[in-house]
Biopython code that builds the backbone (N, CA, C, O; Angstrom):
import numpy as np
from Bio.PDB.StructureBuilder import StructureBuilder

atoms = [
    (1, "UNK", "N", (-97.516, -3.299, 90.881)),
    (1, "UNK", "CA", (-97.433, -4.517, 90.121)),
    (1, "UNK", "C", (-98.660, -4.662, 89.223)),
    (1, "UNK", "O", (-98.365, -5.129, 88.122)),
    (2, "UNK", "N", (-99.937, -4.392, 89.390)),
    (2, "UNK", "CA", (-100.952, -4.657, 89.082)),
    (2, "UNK", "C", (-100.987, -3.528, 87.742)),
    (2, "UNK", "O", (-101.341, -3.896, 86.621)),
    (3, "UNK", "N", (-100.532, -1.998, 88.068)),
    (3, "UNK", "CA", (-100.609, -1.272, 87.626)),
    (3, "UNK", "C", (-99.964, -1.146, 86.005)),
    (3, "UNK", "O", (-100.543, -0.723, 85.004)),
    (4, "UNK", "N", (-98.455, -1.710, 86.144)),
    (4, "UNK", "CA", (-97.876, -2.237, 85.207)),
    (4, "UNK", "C", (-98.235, -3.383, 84.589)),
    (4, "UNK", "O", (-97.644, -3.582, 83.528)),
    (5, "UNK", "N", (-99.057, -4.236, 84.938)),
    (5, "UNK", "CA", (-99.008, -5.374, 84.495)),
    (5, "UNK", "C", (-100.653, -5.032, 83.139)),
    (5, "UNK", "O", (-100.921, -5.707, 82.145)),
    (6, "UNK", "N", (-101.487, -3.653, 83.731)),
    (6, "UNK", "CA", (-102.789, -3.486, 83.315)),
    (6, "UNK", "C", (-102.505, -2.591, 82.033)),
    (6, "UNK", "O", (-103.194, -2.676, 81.017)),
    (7, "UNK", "N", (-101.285, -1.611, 82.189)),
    (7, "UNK", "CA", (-100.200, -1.288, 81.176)),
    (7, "UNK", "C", (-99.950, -1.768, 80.136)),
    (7, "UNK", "O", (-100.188, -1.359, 78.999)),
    (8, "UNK", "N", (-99.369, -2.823, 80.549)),
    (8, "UNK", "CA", (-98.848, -3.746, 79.601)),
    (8, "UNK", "C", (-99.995, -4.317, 78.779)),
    (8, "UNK", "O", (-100.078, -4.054, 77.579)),
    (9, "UNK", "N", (-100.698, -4.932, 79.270)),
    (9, "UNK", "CA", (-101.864, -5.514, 78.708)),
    (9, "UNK", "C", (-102.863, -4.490, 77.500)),
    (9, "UNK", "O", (-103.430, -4.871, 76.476)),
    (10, "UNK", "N", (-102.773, -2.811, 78.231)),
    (10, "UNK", "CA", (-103.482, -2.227, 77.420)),
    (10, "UNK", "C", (-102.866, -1.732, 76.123)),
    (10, "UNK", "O", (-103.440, -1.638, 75.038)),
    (11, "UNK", "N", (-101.131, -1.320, 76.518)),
    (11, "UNK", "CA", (-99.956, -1.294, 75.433)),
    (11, "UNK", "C", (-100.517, -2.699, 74.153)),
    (11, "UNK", "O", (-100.206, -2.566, 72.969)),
    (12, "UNK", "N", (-101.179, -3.707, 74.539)),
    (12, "UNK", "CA", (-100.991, -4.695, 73.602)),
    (12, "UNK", "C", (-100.210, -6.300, 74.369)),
    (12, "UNK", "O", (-100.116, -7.218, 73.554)),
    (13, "UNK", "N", (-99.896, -6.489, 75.249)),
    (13, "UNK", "CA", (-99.328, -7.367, 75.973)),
    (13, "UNK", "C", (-100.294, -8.797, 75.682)),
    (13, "UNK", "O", (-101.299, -8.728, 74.974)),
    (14, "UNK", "N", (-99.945, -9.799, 76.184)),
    (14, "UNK", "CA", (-100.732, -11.165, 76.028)),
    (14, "UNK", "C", (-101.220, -11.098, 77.756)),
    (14, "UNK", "O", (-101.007, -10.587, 78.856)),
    (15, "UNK", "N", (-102.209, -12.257, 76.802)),
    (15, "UNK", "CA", (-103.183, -12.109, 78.506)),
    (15, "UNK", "C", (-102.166, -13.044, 79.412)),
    (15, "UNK", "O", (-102.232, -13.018, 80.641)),
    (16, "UNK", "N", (-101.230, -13.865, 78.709)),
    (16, "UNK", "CA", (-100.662, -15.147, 79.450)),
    (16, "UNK", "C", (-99.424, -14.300, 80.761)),
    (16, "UNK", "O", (-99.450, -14.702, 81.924)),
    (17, "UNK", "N", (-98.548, -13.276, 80.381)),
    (17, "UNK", "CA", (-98.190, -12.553, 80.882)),
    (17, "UNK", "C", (-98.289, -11.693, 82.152)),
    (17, "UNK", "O", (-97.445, -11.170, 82.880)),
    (18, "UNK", "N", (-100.128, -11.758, 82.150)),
    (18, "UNK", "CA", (-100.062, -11.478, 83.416)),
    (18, "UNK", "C", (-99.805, -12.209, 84.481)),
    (18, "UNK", "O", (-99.466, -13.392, 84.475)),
    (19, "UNK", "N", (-100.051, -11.119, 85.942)),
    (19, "UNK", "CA", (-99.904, -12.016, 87.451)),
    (19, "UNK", "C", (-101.086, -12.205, 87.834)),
    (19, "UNK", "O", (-101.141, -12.705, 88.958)),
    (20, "UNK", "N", (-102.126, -11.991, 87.318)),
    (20, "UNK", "CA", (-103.677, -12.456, 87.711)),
    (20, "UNK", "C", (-104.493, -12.933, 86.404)),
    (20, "UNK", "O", (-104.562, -12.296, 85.353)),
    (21, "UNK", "N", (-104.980, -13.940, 86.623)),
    (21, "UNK", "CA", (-106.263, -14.092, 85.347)),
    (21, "UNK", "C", (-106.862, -13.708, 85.011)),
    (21, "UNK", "O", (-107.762, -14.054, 85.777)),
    (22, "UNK", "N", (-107.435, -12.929, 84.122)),
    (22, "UNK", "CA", (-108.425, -12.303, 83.245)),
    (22, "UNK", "C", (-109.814, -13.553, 82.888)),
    (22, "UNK", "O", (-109.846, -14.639, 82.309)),
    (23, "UNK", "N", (-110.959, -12.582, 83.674)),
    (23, "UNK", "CA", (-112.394, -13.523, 83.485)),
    (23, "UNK", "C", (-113.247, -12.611, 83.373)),
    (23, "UNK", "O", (-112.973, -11.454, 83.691)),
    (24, "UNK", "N", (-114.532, -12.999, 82.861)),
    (24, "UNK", "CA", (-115.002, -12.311, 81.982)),
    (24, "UNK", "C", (-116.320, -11.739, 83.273)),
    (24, "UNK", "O", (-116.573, -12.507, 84.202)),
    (25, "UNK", "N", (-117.014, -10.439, 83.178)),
    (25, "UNK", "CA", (-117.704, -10.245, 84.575)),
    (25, "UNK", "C", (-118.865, -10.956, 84.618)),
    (25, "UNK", "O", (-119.289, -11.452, 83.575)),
    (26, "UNK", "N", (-119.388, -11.076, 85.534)),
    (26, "UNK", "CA", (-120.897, -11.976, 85.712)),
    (26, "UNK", "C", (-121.259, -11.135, 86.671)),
    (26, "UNK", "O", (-120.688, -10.342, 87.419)),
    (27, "UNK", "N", (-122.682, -11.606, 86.410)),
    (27, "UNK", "CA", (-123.595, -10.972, 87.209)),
    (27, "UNK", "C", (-124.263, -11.073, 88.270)),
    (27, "UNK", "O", (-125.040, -12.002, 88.491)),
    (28, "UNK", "N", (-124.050, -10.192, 88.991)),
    (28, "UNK", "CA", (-124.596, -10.366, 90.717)),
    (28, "UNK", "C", (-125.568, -11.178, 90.924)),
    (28, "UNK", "O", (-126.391, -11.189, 90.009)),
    (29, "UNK", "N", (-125.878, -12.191, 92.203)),
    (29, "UNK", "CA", (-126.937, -12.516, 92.301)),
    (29, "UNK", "C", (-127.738, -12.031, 93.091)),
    (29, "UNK", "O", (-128.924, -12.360, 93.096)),
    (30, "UNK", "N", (-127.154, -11.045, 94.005)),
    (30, "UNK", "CA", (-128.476, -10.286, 94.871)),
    (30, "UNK", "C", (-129.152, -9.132, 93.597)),
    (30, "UNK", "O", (-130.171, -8.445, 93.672)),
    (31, "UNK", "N", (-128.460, -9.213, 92.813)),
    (31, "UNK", "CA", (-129.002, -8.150, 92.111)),
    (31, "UNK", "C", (-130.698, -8.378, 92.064)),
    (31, "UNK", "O", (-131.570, -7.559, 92.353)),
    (32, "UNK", "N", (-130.820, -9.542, 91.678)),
    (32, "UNK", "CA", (-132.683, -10.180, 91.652)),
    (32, "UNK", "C", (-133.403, -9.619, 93.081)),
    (32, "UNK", "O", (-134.571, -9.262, 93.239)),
    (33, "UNK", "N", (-132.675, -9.652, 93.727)),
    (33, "UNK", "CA", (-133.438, -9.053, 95.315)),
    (33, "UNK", "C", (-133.354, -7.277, 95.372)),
    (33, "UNK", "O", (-133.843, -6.626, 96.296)),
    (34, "UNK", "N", (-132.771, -6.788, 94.416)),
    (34, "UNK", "CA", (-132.118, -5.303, 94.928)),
    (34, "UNK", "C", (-133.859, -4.557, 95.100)),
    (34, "UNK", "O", (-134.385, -4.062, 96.097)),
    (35, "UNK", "N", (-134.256, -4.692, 94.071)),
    (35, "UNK", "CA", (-136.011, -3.882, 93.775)),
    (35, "UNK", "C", (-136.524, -4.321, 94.580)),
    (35, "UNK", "O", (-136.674, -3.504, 95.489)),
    (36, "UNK", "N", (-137.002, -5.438, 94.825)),
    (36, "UNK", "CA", (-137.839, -5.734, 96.219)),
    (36, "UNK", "C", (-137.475, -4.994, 97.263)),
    (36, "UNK", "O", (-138.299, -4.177, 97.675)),
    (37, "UNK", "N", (-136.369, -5.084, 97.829)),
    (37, "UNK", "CA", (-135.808, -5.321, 99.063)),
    (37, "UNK", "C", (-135.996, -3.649, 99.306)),
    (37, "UNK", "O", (-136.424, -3.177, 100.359)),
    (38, "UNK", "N", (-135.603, -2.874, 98.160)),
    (38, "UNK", "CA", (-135.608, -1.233, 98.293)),
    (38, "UNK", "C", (-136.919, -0.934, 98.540)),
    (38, "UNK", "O", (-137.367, -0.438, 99.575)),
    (39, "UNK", "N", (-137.498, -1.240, 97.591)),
    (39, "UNK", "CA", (-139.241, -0.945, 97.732)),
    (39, "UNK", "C", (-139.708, -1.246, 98.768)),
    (39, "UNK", "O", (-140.272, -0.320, 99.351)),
    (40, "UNK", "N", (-139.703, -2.556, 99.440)),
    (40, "UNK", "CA", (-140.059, -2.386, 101.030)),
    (40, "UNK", "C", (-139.576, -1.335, 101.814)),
    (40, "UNK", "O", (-140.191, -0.455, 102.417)),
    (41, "UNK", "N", (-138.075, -1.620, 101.687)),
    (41, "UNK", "CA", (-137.773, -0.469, 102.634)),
    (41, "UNK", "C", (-137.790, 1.165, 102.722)),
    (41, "UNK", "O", (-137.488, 1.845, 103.702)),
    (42, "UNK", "N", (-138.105, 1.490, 101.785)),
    (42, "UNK", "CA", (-138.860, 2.732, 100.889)),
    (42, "UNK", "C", (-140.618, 2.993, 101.762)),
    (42, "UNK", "O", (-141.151, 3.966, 102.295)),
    (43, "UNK", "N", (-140.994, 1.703, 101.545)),
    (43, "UNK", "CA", (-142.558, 1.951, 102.184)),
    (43, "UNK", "C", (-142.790, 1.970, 103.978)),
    (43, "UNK", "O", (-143.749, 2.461, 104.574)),
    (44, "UNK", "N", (-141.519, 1.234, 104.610)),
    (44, "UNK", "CA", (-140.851, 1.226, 105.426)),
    (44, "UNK", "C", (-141.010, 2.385, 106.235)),
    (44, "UNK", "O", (-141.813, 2.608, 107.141)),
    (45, "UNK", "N", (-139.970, 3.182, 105.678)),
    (45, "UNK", "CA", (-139.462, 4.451, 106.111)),
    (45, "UNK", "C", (-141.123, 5.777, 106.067)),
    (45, "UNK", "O", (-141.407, 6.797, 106.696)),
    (46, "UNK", "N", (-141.917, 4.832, 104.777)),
    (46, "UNK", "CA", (-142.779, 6.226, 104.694)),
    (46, "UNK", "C", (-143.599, 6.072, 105.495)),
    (46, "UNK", "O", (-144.039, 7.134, 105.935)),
    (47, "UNK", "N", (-144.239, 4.737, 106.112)),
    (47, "UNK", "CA", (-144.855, 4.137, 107.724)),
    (47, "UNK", "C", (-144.561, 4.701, 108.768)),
    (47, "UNK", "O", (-145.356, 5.001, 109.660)),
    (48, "UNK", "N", (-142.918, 4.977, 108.750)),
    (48, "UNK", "CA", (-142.599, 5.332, 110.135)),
    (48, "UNK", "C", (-142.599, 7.189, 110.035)),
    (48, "UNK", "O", (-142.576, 7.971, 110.985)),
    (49, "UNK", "N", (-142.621, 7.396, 109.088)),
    (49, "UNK", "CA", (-142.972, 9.125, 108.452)),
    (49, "UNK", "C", (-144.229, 9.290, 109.088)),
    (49, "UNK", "O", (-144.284, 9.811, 110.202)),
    (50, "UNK", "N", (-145.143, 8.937, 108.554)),
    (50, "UNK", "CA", (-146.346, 8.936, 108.430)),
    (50, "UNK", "C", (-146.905, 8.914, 109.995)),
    (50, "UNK", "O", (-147.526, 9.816, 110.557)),
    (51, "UNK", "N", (-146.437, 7.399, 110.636)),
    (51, "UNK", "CA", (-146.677, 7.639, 112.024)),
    (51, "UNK", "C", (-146.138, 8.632, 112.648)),
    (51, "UNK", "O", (-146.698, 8.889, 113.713)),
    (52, "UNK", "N", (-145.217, 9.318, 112.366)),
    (52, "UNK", "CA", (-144.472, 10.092, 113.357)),
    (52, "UNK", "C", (-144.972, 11.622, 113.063)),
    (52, "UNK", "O", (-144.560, 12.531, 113.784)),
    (53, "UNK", "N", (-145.781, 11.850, 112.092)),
    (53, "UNK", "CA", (-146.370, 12.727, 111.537)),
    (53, "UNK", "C", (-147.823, 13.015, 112.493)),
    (53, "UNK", "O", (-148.157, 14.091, 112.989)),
    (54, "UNK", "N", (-148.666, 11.492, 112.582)),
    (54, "UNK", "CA", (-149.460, 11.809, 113.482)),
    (54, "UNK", "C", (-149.496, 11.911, 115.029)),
    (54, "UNK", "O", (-150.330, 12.507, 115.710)),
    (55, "UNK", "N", (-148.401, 11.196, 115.445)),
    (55, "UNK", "CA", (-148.226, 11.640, 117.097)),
    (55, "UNK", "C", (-147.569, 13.006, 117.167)),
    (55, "UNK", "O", (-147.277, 13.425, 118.287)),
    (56, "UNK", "N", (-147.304, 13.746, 116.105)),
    (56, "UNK", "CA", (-146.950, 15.300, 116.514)),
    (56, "UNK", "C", (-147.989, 16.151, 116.064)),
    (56, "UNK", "O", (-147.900, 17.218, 116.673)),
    (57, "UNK", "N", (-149.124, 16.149, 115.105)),
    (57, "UNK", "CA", (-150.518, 16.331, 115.428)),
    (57, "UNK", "C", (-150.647, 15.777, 116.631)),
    (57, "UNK", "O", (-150.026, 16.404, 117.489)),
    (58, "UNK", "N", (-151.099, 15.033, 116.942)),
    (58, "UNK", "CA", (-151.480, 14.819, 118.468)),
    (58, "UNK", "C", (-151.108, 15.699, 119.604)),
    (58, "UNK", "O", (-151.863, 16.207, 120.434)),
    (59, "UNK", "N", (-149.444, 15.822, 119.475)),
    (59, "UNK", "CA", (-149.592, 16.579, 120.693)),
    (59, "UNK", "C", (-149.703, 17.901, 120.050)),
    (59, "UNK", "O", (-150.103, 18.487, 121.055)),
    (60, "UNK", "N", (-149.671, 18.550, 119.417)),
    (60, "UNK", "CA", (-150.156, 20.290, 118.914)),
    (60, "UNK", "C", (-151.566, 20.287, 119.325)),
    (60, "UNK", "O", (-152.142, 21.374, 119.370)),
    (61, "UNK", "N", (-152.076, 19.422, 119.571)),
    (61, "UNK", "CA", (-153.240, 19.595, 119.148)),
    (61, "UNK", "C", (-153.857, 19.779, 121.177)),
    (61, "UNK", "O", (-154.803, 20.355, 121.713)),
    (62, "UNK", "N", (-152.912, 19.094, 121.593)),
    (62, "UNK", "CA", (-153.609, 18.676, 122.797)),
    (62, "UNK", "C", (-152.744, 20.157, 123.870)),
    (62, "UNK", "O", (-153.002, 20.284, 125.067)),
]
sb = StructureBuilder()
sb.init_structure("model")
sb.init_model(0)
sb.init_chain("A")
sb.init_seg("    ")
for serial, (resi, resn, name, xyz) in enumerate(atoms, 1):
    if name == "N":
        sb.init_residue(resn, " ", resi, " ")
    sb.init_atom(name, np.array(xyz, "f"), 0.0, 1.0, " ", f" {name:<3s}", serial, name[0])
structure = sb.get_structure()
């Protein structure tokens, strides 16, 4: 249904015709959080690298 109806519309069809409304896209609002939120968890991951880097020096060593 959808498929034909996106058909039609691209054939030239009216928007009134369709079975769903046509709106125009907007923009995410977590998007404002995406960079932060990565970057922590980026520095995150390299903390727990890092530590896990030195308790295996540790034991080679011992």
């Amino acid at each position: 249904m959808m498929g034909r109806d996106l058909a039609a519309r691209i054939a030239g069809g009216s928007d009134a015709a369709l079975c769903f409304p046509l709106t125009p896209l907007q923009s995410s609002r977590i998007r404002s959080i995406t960079r932060p939120l990565v970057e922590c968890l980026v520095n995150y991951y390299r903390s727990r690298d890092a530590f896990d880097d030195f308790r295996h020096r540790r034991r080679r060593a011992s």
